[in-house]
PyMOL Python script that loads the backbone (N, CA, C, O; Angstrom):
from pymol import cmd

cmd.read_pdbstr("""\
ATOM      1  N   UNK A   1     -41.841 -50.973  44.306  1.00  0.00           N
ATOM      2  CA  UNK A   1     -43.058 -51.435  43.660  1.00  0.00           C
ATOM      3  C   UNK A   1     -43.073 -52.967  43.690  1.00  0.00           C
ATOM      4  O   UNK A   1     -42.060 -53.573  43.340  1.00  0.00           O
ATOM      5  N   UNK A   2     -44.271 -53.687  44.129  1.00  0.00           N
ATOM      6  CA  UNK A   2     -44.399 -55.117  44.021  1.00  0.00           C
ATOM      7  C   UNK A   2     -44.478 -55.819  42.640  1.00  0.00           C
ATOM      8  O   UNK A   2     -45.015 -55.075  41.820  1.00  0.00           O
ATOM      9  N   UNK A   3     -44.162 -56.853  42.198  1.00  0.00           N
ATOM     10  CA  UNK A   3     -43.949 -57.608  40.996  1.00  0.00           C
ATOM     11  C   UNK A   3     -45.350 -58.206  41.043  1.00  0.00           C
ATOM     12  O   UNK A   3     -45.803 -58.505  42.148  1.00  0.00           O
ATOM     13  N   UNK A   4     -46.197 -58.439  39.765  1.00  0.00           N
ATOM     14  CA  UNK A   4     -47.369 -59.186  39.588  1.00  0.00           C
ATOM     15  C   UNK A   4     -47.023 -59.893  38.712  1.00  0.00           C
ATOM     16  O   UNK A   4     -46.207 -59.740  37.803  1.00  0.00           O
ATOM     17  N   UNK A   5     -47.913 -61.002  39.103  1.00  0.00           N
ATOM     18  CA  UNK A   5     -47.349 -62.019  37.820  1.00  0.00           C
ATOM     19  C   UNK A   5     -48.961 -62.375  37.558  1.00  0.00           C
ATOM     20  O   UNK A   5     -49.672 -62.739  38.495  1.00  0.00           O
ATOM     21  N   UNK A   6     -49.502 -62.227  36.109  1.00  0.00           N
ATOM     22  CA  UNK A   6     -50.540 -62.074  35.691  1.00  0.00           C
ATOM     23  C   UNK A   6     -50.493 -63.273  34.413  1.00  0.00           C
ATOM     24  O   UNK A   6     -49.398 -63.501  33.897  1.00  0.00           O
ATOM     25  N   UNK A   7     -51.728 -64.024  33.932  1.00  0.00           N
ATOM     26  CA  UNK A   7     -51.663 -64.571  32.870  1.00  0.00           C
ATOM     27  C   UNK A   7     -51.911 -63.714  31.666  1.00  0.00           C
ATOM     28  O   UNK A   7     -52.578 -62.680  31.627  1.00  0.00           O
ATOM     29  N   UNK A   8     -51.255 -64.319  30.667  1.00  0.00           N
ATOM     30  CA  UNK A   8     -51.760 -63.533  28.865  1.00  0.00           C
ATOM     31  C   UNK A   8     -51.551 -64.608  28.200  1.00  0.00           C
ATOM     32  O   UNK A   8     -50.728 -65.499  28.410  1.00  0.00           O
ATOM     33  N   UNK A   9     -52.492 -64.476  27.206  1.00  0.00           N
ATOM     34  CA  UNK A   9     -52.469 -65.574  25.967  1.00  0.00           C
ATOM     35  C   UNK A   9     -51.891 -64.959  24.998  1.00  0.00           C
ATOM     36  O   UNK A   9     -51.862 -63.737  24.851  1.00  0.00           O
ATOM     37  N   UNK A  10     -51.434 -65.729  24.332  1.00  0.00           N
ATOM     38  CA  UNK A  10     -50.738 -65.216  23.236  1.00  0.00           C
ATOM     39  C   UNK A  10     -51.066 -66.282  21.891  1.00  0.00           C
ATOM     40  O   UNK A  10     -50.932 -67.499  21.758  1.00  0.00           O
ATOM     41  N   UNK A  11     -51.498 -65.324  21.090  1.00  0.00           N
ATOM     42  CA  UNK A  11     -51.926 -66.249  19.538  1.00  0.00           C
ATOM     43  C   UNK A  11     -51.002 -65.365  18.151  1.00  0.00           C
ATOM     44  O   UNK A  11     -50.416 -64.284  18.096  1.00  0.00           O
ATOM     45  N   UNK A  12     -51.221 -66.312  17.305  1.00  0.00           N
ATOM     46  CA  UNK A  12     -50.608 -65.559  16.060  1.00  0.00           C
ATOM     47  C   UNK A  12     -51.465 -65.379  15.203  1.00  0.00           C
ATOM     48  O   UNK A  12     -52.158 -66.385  15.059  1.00  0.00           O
ATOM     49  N   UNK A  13     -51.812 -64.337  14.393  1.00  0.00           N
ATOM     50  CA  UNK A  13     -53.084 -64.216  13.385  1.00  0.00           C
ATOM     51  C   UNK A  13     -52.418 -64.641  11.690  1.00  0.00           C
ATOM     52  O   UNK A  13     -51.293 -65.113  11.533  1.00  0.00           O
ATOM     53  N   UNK A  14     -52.996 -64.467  11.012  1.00  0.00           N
ATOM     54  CA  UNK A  14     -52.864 -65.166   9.384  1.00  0.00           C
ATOM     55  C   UNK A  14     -51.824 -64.167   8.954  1.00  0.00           C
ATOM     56  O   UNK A  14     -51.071 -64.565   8.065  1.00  0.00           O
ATOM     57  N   UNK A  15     -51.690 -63.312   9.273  1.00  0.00           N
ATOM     58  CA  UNK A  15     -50.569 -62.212   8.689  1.00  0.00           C
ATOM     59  C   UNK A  15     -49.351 -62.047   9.212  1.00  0.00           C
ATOM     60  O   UNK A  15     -48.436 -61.365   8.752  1.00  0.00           O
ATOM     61  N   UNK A  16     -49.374 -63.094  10.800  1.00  0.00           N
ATOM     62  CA  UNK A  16     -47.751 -63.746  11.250  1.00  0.00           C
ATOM     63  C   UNK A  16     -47.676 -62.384  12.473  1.00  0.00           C
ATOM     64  O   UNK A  16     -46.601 -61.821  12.683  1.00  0.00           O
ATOM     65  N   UNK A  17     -48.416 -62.149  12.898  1.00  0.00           N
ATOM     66  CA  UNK A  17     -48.317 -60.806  14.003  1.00  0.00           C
ATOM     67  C   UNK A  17     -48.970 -61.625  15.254  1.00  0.00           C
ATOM     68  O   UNK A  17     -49.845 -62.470  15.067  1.00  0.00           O
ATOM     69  N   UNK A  18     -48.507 -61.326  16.437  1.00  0.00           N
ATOM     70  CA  UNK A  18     -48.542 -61.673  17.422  1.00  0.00           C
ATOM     71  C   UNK A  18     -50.102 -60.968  18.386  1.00  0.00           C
ATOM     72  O   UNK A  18     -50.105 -59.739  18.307  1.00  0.00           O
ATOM     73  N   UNK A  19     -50.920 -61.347  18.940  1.00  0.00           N
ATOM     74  CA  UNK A  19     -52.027 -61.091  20.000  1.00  0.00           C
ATOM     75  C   UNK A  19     -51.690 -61.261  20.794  1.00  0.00           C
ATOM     76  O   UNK A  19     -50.998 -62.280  20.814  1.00  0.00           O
ATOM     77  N   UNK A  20     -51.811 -60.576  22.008  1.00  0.00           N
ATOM     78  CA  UNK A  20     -51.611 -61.170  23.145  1.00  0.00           C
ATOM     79  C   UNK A  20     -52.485 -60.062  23.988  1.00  0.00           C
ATOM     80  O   UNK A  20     -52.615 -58.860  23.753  1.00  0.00           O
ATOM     81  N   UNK A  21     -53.157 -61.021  25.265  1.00  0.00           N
ATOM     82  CA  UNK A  21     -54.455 -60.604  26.096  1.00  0.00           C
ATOM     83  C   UNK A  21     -54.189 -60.978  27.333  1.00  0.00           C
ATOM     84  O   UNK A  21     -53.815 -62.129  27.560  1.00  0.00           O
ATOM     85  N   UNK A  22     -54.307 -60.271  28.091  1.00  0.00           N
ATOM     86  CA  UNK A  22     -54.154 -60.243  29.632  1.00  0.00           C
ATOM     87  C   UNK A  22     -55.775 -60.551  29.997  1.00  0.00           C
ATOM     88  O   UNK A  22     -56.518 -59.586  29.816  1.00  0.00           O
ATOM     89  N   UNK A  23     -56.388 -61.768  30.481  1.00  0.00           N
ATOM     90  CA  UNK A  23     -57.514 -62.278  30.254  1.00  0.00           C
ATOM     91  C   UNK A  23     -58.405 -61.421  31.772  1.00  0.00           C
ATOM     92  O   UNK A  23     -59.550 -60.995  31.924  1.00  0.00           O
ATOM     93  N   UNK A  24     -57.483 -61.464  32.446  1.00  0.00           N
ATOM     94  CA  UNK A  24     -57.734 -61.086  34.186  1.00  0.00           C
ATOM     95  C   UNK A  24     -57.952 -59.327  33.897  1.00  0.00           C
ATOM     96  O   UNK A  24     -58.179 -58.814  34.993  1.00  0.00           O
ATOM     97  N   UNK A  25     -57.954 -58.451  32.978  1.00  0.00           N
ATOM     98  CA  UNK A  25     -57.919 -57.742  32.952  1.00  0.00           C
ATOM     99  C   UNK A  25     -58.717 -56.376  31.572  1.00  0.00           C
ATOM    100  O   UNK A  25     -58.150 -55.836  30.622  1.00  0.00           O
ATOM    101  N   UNK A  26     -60.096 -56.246  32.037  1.00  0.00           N
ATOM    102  CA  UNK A  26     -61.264 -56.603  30.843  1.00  0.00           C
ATOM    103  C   UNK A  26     -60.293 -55.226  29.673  1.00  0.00           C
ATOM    104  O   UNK A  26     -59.594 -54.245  29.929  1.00  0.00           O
ATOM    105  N   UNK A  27     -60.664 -55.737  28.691  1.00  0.00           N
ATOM    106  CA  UNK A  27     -60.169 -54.502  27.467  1.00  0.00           C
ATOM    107  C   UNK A  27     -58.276 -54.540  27.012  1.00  0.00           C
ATOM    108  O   UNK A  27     -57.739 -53.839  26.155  1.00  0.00           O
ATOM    109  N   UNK A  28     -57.471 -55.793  28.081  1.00  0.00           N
ATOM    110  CA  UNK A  28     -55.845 -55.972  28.094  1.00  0.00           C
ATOM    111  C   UNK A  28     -55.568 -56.662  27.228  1.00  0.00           C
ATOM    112  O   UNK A  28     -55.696 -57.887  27.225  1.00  0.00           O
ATOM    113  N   UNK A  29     -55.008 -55.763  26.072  1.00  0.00           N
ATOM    114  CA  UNK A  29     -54.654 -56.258  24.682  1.00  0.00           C
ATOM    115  C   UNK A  29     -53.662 -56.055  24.343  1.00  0.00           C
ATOM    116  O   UNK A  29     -53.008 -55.433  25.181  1.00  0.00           O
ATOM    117  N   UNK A  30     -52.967 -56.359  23.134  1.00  0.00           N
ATOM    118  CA  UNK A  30     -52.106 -55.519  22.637  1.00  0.00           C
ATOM    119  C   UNK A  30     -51.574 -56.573  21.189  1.00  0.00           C
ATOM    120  O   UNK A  30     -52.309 -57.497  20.839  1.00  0.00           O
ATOM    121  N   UNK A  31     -50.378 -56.320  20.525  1.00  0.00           N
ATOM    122  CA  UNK A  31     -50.088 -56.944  19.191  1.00  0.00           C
ATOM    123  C   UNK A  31     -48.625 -56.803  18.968  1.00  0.00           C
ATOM    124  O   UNK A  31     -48.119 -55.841  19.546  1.00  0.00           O
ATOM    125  N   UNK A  32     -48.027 -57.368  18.431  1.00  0.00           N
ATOM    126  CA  UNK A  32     -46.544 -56.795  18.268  1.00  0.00           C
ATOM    127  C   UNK A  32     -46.186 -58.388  16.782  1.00  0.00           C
ATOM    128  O   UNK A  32     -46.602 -59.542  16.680  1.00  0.00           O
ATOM    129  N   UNK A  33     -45.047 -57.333  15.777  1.00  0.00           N
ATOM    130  CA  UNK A  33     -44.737 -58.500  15.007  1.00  0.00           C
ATOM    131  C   UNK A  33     -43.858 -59.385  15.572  1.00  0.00           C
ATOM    132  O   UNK A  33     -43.312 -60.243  14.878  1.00  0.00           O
ATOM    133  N   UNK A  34     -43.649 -59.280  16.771  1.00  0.00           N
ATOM    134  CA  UNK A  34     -42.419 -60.144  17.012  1.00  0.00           C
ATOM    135  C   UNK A  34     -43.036 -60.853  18.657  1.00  0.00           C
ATOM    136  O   UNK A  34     -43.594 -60.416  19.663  1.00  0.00           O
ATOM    137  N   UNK A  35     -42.603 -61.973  18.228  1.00  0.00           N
ATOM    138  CA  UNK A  35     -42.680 -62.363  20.330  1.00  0.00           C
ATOM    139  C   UNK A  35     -42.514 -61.467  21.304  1.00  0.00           C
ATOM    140  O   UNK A  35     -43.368 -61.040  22.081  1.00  0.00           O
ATOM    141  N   UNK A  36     -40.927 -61.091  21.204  1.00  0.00           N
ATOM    142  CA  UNK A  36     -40.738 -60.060  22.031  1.00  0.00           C
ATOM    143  C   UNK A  36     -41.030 -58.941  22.064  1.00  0.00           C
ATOM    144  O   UNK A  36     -40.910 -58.382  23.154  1.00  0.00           O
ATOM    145  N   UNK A  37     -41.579 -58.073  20.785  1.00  0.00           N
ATOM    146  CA  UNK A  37     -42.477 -56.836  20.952  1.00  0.00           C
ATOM    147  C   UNK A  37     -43.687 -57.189  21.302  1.00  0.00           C
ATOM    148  O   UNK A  37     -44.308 -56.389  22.002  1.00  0.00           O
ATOM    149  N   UNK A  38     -44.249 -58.293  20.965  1.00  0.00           N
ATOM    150  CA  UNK A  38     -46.031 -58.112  21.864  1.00  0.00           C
ATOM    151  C   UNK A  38     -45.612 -58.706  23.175  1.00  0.00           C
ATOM    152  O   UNK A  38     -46.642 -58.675  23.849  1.00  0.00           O
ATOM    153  N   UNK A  39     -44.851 -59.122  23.750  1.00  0.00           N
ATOM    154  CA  UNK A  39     -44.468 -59.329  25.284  1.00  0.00           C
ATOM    155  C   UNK A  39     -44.409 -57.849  25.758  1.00  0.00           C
ATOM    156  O   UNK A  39     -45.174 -57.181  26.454  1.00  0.00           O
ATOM    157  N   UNK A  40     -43.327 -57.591  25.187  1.00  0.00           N
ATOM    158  CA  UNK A  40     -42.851 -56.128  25.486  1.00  0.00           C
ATOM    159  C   UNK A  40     -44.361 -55.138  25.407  1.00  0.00           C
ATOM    160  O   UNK A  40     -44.656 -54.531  26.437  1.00  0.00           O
ATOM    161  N   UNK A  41     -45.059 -55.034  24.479  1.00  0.00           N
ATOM    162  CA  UNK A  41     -45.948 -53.992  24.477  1.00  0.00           C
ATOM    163  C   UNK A  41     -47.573 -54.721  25.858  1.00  0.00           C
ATOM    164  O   UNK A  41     -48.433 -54.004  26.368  1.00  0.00           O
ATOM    165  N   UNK A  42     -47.449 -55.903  26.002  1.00  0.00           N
ATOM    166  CA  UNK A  42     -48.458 -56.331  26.677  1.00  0.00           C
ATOM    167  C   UNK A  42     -47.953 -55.722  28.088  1.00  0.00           C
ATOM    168  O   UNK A  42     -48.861 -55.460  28.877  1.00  0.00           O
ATOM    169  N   UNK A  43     -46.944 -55.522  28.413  1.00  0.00           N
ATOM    170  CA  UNK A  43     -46.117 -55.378  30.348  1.00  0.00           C
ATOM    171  C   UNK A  43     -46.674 -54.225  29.880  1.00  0.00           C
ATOM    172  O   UNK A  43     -47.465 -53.745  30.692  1.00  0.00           O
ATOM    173  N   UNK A  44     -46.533 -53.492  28.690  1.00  0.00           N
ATOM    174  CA  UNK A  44     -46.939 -51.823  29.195  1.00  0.00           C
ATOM    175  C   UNK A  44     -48.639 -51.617  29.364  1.00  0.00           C
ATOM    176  O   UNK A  44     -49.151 -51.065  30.338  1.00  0.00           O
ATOM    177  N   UNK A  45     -49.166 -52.012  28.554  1.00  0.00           N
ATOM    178  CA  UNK A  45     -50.996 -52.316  28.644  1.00  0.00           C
ATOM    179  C   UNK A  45     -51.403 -52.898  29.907  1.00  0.00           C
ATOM    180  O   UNK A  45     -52.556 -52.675  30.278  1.00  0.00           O
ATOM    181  N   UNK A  46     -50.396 -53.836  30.855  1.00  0.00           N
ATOM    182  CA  UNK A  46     -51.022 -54.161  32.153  1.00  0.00           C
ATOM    183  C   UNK A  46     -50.772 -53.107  32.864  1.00  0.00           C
ATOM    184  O   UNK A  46     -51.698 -52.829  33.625  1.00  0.00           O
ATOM    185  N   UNK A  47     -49.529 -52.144  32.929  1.00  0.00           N
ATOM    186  CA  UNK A  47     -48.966 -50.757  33.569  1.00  0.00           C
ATOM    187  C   UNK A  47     -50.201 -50.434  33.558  1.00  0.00           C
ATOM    188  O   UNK A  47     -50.986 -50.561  34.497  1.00  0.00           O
ATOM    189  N   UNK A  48     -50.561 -49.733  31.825  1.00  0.00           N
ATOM    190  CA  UNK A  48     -51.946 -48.712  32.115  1.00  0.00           C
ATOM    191  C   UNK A  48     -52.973 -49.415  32.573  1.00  0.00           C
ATOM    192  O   UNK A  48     -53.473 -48.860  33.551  1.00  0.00           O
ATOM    193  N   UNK A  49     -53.568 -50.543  32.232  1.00  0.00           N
ATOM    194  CA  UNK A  49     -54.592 -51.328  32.539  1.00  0.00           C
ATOM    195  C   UNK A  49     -54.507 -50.974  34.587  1.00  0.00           C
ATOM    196  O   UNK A  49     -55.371 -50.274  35.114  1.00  0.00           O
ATOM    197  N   UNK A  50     -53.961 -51.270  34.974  1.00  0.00           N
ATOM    198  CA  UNK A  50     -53.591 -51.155  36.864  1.00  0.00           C
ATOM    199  C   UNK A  50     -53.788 -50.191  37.214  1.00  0.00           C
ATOM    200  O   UNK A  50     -54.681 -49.811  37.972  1.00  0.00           O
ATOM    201  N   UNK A  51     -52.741 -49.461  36.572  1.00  0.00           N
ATOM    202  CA  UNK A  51     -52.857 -47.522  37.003  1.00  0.00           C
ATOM    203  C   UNK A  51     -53.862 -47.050  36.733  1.00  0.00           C
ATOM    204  O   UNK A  51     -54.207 -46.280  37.629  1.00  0.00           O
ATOM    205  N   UNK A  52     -54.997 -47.129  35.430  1.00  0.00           N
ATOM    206  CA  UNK A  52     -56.283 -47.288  35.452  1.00  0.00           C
ATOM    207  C   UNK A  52     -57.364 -47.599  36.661  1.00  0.00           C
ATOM    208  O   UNK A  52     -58.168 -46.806  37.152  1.00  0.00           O
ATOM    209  N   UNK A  53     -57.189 -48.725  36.935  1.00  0.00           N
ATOM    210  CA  UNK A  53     -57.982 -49.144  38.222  1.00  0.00           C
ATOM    211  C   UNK A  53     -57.721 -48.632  39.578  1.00  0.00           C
ATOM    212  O   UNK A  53     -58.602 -48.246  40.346  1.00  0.00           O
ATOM    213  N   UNK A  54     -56.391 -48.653  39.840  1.00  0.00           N
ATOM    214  CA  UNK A  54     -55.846 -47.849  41.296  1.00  0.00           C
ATOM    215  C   UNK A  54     -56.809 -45.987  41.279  1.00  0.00           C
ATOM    216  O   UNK A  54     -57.266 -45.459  42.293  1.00  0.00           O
ATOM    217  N   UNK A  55     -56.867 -45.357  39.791  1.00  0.00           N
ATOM    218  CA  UNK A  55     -57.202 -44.075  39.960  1.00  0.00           C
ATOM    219  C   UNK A  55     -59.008 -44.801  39.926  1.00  0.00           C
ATOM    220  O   UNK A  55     -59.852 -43.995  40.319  1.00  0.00           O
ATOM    221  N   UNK A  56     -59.354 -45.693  39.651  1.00  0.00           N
ATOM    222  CA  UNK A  56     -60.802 -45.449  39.604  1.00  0.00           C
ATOM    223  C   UNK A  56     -61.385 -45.817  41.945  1.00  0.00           C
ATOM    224  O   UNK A  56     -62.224 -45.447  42.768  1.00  0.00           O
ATOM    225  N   UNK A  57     -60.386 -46.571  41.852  1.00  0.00           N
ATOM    226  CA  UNK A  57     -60.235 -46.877  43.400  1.00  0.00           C
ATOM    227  C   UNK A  57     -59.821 -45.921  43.907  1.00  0.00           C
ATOM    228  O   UNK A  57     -59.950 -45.951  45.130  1.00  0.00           O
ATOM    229  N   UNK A  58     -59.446 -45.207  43.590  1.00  0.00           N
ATOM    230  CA  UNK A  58     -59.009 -44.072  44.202  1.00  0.00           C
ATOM    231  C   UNK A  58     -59.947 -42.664  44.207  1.00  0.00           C
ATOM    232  O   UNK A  58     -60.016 -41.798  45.078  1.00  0.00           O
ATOM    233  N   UNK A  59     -60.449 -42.736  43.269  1.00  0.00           N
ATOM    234  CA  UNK A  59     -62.006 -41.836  43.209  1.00  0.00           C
ATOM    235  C   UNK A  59     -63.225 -42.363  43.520  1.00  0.00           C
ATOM    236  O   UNK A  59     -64.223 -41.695  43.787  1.00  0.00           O
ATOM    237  N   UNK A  60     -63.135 -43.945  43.478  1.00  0.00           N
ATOM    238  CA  UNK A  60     -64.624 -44.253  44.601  1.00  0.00           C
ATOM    239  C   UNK A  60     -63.804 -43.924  46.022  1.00  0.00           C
ATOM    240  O   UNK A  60     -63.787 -45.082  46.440  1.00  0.00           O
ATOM    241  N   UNK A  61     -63.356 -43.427  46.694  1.00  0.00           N
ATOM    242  CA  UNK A  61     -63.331 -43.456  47.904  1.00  0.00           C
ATOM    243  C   UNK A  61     -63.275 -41.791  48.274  1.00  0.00           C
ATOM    244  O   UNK A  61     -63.070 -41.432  49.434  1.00  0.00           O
ATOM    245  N   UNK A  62     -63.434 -41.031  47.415  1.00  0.00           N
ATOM    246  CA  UNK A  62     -63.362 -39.635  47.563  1.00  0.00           C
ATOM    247  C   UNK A  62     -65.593 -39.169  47.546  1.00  0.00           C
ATOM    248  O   UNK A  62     -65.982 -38.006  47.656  1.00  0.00           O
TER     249      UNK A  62
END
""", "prot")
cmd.dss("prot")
cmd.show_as("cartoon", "prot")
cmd.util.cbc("prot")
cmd.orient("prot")
């Protein structure tokens, strides 16, 4: 499998929990209380976010 390297922003909200948005990728969200859990949970939201699009590319061509 090829490596993507994609941008995400990452903000902190008033309650100290982490946002983070994959901007290149409409609806790529996710939250985690920790840096490394909303890192961690954003790699999996670009997974589905991709695998998402590959099956919609994959049914316009049927």
């Amino acid at each position: 499998m090829a490596t993507k390297t994609l941008p995400v922003l990452i903000e902190q909200d008033e309650s100290g929990y982490f946002i983070v948005t994959c901007p290149v990728l409409k609806g790529c969200y996710t939250q985690g209380k920790t840096l490394k859990e909303a890192m961690d949970n954003i790699k999996e939201a670009i997974e589905l976010c991709l695998e998402e699009l590959d099956q919609d590319e994959l049914g316009a061509q049927s």
